[in-house]
mmCIF entry with sequence, helices, sheets and N, C-alpha, C, O atoms, coordinates in Angstrom:
data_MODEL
# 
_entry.id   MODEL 
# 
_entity.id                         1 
_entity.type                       polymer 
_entity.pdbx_number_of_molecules   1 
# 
_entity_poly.entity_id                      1 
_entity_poly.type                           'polypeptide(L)' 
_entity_poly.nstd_linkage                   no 
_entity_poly.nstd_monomer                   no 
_entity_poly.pdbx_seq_one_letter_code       
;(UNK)(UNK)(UNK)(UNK)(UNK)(UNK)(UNK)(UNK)(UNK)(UNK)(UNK)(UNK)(UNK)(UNK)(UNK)(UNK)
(UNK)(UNK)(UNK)(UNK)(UNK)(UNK)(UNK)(UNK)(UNK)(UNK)
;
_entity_poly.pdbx_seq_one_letter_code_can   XXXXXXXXXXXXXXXXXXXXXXXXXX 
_entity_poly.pdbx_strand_id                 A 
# 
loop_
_entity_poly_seq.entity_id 
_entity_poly_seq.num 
_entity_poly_seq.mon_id 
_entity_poly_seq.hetero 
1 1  UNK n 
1 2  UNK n 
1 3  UNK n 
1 4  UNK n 
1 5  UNK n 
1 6  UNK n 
1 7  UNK n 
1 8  UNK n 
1 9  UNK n 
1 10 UNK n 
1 11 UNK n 
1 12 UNK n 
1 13 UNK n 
1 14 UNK n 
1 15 UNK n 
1 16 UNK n 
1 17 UNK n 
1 18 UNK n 
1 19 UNK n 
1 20 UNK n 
1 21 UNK n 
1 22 UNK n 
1 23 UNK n 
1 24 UNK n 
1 25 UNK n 
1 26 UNK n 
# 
_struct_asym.id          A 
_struct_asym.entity_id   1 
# 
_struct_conf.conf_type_id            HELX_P 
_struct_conf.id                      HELX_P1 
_struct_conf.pdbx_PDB_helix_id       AA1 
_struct_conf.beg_label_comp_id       UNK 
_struct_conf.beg_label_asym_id       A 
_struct_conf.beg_label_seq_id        11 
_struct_conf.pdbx_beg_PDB_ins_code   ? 
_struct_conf.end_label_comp_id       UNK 
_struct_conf.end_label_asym_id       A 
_struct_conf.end_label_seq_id        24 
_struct_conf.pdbx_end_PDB_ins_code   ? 
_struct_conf.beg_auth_comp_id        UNK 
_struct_conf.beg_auth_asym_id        A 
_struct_conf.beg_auth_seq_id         11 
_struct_conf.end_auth_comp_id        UNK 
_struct_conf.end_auth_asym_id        A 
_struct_conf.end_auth_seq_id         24 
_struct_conf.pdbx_PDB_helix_class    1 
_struct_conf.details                 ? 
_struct_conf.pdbx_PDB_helix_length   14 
# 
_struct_conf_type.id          HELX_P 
_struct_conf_type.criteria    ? 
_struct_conf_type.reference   ? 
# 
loop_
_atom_site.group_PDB 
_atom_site.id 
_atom_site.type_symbol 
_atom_site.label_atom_id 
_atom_site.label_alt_id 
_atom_site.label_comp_id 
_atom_site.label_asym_id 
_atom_site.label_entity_id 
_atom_site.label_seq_id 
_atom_site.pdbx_PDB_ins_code 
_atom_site.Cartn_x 
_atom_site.Cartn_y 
_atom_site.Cartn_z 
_atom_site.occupancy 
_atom_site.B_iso_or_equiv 
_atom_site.pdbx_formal_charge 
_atom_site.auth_seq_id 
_atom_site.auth_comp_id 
_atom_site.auth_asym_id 
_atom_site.auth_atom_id 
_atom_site.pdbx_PDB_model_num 
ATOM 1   N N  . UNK A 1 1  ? 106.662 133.296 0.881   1.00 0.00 ? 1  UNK A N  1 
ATOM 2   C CA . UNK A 1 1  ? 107.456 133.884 -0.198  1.00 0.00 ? 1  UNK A CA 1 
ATOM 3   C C  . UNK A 1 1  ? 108.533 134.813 0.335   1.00 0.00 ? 1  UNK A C  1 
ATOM 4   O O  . UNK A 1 1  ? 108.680 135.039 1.536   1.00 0.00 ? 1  UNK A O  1 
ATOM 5   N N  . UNK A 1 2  ? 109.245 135.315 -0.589  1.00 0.00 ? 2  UNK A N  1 
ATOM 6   C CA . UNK A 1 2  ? 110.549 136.268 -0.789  1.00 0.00 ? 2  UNK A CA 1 
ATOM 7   C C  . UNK A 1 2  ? 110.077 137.718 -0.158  1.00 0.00 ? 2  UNK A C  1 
ATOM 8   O O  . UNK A 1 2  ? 110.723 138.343 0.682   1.00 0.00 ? 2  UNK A O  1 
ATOM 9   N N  . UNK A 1 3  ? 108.757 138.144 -0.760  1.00 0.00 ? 3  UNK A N  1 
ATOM 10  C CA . UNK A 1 3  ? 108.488 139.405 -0.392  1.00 0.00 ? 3  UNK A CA 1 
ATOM 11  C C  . UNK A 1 3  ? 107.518 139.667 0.578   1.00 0.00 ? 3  UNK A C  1 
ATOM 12  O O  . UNK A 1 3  ? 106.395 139.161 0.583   1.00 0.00 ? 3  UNK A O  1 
ATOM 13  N N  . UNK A 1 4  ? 107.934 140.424 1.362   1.00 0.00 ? 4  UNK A N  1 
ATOM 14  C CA . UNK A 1 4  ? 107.301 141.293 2.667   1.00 0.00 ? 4  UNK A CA 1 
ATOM 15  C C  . UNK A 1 4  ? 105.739 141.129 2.459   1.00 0.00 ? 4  UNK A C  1 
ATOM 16  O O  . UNK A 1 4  ? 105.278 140.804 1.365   1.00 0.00 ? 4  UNK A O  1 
ATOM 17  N N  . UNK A 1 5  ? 104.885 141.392 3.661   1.00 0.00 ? 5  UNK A N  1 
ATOM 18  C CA . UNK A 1 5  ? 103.322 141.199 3.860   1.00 0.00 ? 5  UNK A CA 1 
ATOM 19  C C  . UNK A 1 5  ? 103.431 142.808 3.027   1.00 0.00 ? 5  UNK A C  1 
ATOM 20  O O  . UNK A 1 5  ? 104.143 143.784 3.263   1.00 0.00 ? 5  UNK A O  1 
ATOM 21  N N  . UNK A 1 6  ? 102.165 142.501 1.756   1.00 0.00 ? 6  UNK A N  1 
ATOM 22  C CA . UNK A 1 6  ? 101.686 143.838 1.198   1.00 0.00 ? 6  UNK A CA 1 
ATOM 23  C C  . UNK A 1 6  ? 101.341 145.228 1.969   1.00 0.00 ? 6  UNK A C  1 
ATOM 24  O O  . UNK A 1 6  ? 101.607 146.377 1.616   1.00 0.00 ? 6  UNK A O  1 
ATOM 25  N N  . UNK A 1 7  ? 100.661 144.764 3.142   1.00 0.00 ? 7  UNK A N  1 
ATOM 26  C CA . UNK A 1 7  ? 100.041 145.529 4.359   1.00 0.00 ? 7  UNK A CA 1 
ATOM 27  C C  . UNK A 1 7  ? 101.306 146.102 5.097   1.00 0.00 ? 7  UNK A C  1 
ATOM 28  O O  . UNK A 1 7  ? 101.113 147.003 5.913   1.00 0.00 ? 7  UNK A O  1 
ATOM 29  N N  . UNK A 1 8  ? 102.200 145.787 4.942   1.00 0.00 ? 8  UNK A N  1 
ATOM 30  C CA . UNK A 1 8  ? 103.365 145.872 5.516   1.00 0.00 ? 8  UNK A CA 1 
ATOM 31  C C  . UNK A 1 8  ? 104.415 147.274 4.896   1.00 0.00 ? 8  UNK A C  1 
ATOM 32  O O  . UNK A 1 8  ? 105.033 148.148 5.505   1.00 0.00 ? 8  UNK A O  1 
ATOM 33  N N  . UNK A 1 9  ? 104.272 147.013 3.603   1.00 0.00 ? 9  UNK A N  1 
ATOM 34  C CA . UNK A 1 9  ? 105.229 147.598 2.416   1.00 0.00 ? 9  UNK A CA 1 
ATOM 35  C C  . UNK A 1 9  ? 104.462 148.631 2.618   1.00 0.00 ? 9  UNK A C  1 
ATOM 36  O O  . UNK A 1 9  ? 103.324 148.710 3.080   1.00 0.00 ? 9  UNK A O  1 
ATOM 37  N N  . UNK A 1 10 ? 105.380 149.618 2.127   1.00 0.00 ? 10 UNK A N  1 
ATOM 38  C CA . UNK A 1 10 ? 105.370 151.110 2.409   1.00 0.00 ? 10 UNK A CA 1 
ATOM 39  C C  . UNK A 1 10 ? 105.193 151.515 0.607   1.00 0.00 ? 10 UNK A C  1 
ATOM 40  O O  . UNK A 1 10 ? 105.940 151.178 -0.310  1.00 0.00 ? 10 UNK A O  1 
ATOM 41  N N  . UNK A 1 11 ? 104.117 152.221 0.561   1.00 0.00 ? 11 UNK A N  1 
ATOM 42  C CA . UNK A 1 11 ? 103.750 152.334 -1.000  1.00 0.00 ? 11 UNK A CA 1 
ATOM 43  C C  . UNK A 1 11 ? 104.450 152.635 -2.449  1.00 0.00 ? 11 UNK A C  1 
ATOM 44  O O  . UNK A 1 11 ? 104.091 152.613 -3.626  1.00 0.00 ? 11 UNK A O  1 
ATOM 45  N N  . UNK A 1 12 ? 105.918 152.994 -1.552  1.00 0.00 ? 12 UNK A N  1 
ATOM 46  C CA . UNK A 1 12 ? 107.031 153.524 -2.391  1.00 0.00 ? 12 UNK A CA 1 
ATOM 47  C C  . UNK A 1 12 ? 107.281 152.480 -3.461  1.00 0.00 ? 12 UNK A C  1 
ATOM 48  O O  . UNK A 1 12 ? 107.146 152.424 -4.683  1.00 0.00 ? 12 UNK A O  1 
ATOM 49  N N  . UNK A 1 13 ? 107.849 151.392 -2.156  1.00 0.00 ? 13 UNK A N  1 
ATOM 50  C CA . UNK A 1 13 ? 108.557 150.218 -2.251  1.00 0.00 ? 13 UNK A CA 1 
ATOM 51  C C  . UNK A 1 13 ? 107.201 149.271 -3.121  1.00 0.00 ? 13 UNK A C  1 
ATOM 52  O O  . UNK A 1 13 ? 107.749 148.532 -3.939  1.00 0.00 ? 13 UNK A O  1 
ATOM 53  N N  . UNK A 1 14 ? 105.986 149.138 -3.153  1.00 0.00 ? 14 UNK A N  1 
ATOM 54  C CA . UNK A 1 14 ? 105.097 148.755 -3.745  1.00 0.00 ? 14 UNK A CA 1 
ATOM 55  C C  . UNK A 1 14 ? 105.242 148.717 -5.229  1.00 0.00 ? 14 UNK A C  1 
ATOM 56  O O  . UNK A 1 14 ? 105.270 147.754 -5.994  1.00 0.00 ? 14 UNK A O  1 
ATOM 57  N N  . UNK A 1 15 ? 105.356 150.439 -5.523  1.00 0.00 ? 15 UNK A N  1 
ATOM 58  C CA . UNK A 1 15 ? 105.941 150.750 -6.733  1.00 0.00 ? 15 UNK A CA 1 
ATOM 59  C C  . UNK A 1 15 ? 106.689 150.243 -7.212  1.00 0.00 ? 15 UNK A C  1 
ATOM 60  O O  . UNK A 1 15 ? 106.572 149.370 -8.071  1.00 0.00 ? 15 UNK A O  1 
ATOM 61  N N  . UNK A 1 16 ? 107.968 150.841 -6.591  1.00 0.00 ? 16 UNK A N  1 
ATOM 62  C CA . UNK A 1 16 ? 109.237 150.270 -6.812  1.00 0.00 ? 16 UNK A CA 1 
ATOM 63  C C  . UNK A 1 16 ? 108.799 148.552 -7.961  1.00 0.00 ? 16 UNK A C  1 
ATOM 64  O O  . UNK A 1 16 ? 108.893 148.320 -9.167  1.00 0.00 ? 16 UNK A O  1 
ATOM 65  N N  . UNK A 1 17 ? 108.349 147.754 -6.805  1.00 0.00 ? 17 UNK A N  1 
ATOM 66  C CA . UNK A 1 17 ? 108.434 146.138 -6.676  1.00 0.00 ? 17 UNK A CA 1 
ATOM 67  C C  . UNK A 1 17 ? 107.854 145.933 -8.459  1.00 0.00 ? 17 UNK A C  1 
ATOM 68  O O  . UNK A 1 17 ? 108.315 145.265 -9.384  1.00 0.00 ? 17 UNK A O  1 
ATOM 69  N N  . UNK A 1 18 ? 106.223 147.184 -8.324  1.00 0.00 ? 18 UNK A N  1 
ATOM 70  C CA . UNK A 1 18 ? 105.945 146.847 -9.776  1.00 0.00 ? 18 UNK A CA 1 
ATOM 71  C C  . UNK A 1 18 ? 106.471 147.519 -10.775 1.00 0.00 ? 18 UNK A C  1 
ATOM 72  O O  . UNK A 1 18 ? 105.998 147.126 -11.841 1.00 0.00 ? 18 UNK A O  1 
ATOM 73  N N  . UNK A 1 19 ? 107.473 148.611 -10.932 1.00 0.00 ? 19 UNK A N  1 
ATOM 74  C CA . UNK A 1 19 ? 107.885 149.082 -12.121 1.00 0.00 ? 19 UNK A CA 1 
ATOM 75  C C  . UNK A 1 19 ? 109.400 148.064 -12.277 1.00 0.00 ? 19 UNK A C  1 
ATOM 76  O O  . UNK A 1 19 ? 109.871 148.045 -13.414 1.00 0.00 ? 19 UNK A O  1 
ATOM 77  N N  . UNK A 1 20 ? 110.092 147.308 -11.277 1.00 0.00 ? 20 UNK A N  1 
ATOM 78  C CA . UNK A 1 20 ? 111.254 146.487 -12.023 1.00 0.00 ? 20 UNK A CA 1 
ATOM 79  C C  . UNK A 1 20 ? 110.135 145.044 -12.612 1.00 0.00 ? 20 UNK A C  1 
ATOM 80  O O  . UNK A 1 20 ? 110.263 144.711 -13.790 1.00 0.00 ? 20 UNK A O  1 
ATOM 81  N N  . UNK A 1 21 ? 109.352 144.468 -11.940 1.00 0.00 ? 21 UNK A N  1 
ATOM 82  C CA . UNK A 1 21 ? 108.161 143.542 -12.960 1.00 0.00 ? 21 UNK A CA 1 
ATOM 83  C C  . UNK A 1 21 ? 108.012 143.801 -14.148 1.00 0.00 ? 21 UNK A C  1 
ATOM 84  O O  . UNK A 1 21 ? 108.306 142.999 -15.035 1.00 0.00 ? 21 UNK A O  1 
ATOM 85  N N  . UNK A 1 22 ? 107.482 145.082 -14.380 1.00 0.00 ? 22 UNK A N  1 
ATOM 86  C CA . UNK A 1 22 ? 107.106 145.616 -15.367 1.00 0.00 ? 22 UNK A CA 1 
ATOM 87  C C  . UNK A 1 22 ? 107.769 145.519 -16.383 1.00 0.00 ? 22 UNK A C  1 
ATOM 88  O O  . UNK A 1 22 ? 107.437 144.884 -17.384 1.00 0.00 ? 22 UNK A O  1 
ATOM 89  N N  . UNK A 1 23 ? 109.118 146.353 -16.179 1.00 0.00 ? 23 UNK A N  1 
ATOM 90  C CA . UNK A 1 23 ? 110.383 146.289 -16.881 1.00 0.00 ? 23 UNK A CA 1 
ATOM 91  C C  . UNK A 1 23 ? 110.820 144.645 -17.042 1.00 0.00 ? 23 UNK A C  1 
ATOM 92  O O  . UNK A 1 23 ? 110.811 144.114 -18.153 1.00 0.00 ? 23 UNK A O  1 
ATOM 93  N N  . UNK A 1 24 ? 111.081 144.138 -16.200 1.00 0.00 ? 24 UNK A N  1 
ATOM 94  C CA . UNK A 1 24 ? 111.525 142.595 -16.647 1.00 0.00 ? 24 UNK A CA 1 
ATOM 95  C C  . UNK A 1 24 ? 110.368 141.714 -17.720 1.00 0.00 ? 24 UNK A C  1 
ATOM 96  O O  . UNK A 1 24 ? 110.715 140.863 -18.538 1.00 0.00 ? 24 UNK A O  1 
ATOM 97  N N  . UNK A 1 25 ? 109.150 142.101 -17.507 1.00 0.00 ? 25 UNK A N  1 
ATOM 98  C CA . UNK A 1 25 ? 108.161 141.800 -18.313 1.00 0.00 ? 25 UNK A CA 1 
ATOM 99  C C  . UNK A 1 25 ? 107.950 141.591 -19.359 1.00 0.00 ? 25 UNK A C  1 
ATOM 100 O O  . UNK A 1 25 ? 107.395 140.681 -19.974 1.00 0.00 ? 25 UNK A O  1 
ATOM 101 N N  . UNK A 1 26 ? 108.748 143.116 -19.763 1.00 0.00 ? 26 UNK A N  1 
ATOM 102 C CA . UNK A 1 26 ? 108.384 143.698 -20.900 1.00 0.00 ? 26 UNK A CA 1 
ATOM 103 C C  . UNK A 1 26 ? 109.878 143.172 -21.815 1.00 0.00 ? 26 UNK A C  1 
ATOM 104 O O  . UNK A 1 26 ? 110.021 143.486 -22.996 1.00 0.00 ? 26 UNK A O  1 
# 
């Protein structure tokens, strides 16, 4: 896939990844 190994991502960017999801989600 598109996005980086989870283990990898820095917890910010984790966030980040799920609050624009979220938002597009919704």
């Amino acid at each position: 896939g598109m996005l980086p190994d989870p283990k990898n991502t820095p917890i910010i960017v984790s966030w980040a990844i799920a609050q624009v999801v979220t938002t597009g989600a919704g």
